[in-house]
C-alpha positions as CSV (number, residue, x, y, z in Angstrom):
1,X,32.0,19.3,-18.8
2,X,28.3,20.4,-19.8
3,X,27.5,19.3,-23.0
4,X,24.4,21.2,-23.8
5,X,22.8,19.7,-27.3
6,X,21.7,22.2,-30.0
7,X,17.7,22.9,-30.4
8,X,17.7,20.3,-32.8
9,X,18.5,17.8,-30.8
10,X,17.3,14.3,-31.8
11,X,14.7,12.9,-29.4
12,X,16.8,9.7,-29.4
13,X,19.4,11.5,-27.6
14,X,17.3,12.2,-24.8
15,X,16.6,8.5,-23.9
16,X,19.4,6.6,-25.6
17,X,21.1,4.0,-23.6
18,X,23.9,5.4,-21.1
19,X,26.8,5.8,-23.2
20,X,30.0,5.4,-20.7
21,X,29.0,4.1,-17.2
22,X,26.2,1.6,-18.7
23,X,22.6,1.4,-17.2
24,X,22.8,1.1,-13.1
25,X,22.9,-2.2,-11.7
26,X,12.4,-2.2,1.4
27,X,9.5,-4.1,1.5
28,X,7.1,-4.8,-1.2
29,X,4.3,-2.1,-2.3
30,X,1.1,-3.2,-1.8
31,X,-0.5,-5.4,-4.1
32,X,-3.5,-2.8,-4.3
33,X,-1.1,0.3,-5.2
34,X,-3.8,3.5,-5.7
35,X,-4.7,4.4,-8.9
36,X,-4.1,8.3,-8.1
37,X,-1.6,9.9,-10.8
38,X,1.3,11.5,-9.2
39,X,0.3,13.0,-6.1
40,X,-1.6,10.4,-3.9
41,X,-5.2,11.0,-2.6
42,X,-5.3,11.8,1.2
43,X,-6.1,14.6,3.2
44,X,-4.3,18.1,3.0
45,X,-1.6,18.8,5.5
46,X,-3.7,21.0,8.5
47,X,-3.2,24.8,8.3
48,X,-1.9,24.1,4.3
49,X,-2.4,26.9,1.9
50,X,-4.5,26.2,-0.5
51,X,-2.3,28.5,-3.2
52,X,0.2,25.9,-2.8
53,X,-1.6,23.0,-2.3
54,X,-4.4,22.7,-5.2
55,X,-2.6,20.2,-7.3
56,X,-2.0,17.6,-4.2
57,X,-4.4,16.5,-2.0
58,X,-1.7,14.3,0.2
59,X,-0.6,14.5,3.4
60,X,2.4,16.2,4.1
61,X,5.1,14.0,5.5
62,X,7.0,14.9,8.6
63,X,9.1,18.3,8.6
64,X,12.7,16.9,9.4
65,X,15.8,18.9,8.5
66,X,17.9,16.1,10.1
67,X,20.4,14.9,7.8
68,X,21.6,11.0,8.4
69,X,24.1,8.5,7.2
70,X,22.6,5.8,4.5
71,X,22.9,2.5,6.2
72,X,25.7,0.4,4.8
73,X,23.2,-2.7,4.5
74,X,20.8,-0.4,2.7
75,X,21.5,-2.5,-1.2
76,X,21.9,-6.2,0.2
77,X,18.3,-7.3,-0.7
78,X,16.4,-7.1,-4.1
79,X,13.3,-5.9,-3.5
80,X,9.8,-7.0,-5.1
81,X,8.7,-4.9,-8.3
82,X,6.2,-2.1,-7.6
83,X,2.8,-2.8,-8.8
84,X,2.1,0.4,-10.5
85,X,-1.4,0.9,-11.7
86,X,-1.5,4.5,-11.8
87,X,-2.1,6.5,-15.1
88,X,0.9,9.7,-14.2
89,X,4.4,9.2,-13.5
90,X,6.1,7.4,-11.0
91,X,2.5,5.3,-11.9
92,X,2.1,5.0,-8.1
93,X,0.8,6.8,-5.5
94,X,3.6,8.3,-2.9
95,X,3.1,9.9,0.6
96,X,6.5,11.0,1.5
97,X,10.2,11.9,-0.2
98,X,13.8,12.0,1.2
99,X,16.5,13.7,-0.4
100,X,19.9,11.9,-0.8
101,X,23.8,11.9,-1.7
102,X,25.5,9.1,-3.3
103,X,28.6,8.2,-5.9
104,X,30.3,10.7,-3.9
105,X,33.7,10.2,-5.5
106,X,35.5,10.3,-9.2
107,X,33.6,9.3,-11.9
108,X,34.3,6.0,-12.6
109,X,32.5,2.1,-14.8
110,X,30.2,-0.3,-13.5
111,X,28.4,2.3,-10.7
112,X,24.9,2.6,-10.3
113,X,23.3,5.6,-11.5
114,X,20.6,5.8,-9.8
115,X,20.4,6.0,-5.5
116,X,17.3,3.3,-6.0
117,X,15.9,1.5,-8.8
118,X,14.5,-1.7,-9.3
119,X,17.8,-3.6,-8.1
120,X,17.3,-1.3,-4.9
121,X,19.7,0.6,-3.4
122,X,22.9,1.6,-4.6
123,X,25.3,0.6,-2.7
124,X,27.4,4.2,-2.6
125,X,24.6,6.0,-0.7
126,X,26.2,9.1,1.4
127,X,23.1,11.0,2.5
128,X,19.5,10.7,3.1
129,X,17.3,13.3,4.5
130,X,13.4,13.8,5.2
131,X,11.9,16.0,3.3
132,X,8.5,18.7,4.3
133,X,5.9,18.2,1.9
134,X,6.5,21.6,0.6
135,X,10.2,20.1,-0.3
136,X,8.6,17.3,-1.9
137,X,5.9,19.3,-3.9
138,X,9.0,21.7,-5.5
139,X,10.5,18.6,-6.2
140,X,7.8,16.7,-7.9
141,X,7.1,19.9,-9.7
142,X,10.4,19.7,-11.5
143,X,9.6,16.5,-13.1
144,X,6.3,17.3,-14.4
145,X,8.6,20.8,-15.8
146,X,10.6,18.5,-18.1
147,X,8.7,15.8,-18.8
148,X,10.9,13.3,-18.2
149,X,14.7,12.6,-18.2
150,X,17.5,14.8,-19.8
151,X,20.2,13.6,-21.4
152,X,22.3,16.3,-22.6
153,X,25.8,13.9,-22.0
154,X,27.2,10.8,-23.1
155,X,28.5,10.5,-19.4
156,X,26.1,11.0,-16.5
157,X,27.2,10.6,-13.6
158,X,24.4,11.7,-10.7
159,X,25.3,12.7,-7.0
160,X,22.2,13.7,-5.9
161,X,18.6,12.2,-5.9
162,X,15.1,12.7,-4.7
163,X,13.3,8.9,-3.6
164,X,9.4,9.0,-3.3
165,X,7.9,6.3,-0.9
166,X,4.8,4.4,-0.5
167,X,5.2,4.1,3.6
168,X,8.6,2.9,3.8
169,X,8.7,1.3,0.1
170,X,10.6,3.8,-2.2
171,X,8.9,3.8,-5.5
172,X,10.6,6.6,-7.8
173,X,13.3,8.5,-8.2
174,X,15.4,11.3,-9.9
175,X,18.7,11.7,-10.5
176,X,20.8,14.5,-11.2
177,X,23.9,15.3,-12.4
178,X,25.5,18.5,-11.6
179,X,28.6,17.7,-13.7
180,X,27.0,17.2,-16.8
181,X,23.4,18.1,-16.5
182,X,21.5,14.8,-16.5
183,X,18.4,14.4,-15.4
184,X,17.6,10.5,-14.9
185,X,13.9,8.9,-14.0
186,X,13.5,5.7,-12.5
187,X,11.2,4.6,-13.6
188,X,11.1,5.9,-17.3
189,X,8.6,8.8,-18.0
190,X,7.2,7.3,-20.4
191,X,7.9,3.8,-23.0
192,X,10.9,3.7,-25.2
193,X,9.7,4.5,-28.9
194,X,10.2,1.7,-31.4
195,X,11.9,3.5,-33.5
196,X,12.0,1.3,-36.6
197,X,8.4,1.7,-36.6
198,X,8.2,5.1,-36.2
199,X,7.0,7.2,-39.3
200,X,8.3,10.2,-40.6
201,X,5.5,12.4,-38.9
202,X,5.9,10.5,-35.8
203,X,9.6,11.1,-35.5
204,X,9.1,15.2,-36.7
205,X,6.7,15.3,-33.7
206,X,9.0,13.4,-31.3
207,X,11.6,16.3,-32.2
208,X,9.3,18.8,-31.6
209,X,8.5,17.7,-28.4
210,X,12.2,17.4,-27.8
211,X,12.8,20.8,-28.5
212,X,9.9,22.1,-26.1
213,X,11.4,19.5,-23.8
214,X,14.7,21.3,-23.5
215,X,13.4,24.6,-23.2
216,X,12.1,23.7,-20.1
217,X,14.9,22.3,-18.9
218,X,16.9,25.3,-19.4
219,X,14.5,26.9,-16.6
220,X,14.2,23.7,-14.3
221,X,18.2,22.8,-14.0
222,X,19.1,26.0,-12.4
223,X,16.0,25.3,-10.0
224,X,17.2,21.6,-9.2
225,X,20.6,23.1,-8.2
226,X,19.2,25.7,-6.0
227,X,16.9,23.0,-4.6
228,X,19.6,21.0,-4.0
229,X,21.7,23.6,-2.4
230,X,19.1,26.1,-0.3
231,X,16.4,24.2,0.2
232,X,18.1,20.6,1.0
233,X,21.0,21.8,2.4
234,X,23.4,19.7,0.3
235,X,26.6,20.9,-0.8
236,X,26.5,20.6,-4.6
237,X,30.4,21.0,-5.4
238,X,31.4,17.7,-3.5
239,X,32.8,15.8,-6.4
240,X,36.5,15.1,-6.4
């Protein structure tokens, strides 16, 4: 079902609008969200090493391999938009992740694609699970690899997801596809070009950037699936 695009792939392809299952349908952050890109200022975890820890200076959350249920009242509320003043994506500062399952069943319309957004949670959660810092880090790591999300199909369909939290108010996440190969961000990486403003040399170096785009992609896919698989301990073939 992979649909890998050719190296020419037009950048518009990578952040068109979902093509079959349309765009996916707790507690407030603070109203003084840090300004720290990505990782969030705070003190190194004790006994860190410092080859693994010199582009983060947060604290690492608690090391839980405890996988639980998702609560069934986990989407019933709306939360309050994020205040996101940071400068790096997810444009807030984050001190912990959890790992989750959700859609875990045939691909079908009118599903969320996304375990949390700014609607909240979806409402098919299966799994969530705390992540170690080091989890988190590899993680993180593979969005900053591809810049962004992936669309290499008109169909995405994610099962899996990685949530980053502010305290126990989820601000980011990414989605991934292991059907089809998507990769999607909430929120967006970056702002939506206006493409009927866009010159020709604008649009030459959007492909460009495309095309560097998916060669790092062809490295970090492999990665999330392993991630997903070894490190997470989440079964990866559990589609119908």
């Amino acid at each position: 079902m992979n649909r890998r695009p050719s190296s020419a792939l037009p950048f518009v392809a990578l952040v068109a609008l979902l093509g079959c299952n349309g765009a996916p349908p707790a507690n407030r952050a603070p109203a003084h969200a840090r300004t720290s890109p990505g990782w969030p200022e705070a003190t190194p975890a004790p006994g860190a090493d410092a080859s693994t820890s010199d582009t983060s200076t947060a604290s690492a959350p608690a090391s839980s391999t405890a996988t639980t249920a998702a609560s069934p009242d986990a989407a019933t509320a709306t939360p309050s938009p994020v205040e996101r003043t940071g400068k790096v994506w997810p444009f807030h500062a984050w001190d912990r992740a959890e790992a989750v399952t959700f859609n875990r069943f045939a691909m079908r319309p009118d599903v969320p694609l996304r375990a949390y957004d700014e609607r909240g949670w979806s409402p098919h959660l299966a799994d969530r699970k705390r992540m170690t810092w080091a989890q988190a880090k590899r993680a993180f790591d593979l969005v900053a690899q591809t810049r962004g999300d992936v669309m290499v199909s008109k169909c995405p369909f994610p099962r899996h997801a990685v949530v980053l939290f502010d305290g126990d108010v989820a601000v980011a996440s990414v989605n991934v596809c292991f059907s089809c190969g998507d990769i999607l961000l909430w929120p967006r990486w970056s702002a939506e070009p206006d493409w009927e403003k866009l010159t020709k040399k604008e649009r030459a170096e959007l492909e460009r950037r495309t095309n560097e785009q998916l060669v790092a992609y062809d490295e970090a896919f492999p990665r999330w699936k392993t991630f997903f698989r070894d490190d997470i301990g989440f079964a990866i073939d559990d589609a119908p």
